[in-house]
C-alpha positions as CSV (number, residue, x, y, z in Angstrom):
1,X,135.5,-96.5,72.7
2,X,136.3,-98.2,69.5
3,X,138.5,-100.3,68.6
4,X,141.0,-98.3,66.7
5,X,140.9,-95.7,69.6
6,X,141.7,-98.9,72.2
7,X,144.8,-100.2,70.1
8,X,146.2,-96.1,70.1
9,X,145.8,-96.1,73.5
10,X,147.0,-99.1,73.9
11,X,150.1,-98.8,72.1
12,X,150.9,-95.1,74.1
13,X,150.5,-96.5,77.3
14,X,152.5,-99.3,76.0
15,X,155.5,-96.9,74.9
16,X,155.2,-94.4,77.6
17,X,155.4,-97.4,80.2
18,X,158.9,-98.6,78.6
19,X,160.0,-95.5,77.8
20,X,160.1,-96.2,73.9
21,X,159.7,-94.3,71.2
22,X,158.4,-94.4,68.0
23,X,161.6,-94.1,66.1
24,X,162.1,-97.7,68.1
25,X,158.9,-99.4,67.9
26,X,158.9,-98.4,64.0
27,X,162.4,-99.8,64.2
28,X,161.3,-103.4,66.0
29,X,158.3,-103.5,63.6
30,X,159.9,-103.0,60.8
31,X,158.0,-100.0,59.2
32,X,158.6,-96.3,59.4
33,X,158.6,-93.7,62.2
34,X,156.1,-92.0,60.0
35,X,153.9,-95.1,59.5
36,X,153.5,-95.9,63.2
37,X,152.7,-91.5,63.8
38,X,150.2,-92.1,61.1
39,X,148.8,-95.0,62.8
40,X,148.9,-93.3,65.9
41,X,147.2,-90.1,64.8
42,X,144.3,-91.8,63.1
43,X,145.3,-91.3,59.7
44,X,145.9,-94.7,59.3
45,X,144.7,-97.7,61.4
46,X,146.8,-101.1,63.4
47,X,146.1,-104.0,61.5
48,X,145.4,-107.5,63.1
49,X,148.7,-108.4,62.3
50,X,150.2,-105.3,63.5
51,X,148.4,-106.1,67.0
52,X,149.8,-109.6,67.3
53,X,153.3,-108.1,66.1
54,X,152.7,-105.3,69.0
55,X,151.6,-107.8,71.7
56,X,154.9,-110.4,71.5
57,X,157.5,-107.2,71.3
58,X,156.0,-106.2,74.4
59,X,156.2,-109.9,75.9
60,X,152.5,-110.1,76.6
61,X,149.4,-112.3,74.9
62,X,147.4,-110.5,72.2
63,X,144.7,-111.1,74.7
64,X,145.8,-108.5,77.5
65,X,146.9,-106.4,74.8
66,X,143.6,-106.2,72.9
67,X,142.0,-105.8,76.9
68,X,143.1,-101.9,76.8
69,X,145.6,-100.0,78.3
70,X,145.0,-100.6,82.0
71,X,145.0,-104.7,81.4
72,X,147.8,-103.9,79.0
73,X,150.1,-101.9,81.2
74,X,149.6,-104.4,84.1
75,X,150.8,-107.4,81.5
76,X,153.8,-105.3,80.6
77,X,156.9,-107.7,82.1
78,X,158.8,-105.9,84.3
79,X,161.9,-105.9,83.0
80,X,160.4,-104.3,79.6
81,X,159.3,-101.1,82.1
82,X,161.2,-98.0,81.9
83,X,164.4,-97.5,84.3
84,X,165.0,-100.9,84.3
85,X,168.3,-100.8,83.1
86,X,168.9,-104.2,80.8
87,X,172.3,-105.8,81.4
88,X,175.0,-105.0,79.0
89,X,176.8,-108.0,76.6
90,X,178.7,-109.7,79.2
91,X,177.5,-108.6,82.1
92,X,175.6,-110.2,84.7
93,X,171.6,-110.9,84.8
């Protein structure tokens, strides 16, 4: 597998496991929804940068993230995985 094909992997498991999209991933990386589909298609590729960016909004090393999806998934912190509901402004932890 190369390496562009690891990081889209990467980065589906990564948003199907916390139940994000890509309107909100473009949204916490500061591009377009139609810049991370391109990325995510093939039609454009994850820089370097964009990997380190990827790997501290999902709370993990770029090291585990790089790993592939498994290694990935497993450094995923639990409270970034889907149904767990985050507490609310004012509410407790």
């Amino acid at each position: 597998m190369s390496l562009p094909e690891r990081v889209r992997l990467v980065v589906a498991a990564l948003m199907h496991a916390s139940g994000e999209s890509q309107a909100r991933l473009a949204e916490a990386l500061g591009v377009t929804q139609a810049q991370v589909s391109r990325r995510q298609s093939g039609a454009a590729a994850w820089s370097l940068a964009d990997c380190e960016a990827l790997a501290v909004h999902y709370g993990m090393d770029v090291l585990d993230f790089l790993a592939g999806p498994t290694r990935a998934c497993e450094a995923l912190p639990e409270e970034r995985r889907a149904g767990r509901r985050r507490p609310g402004k004012g509410e407790a932890r």
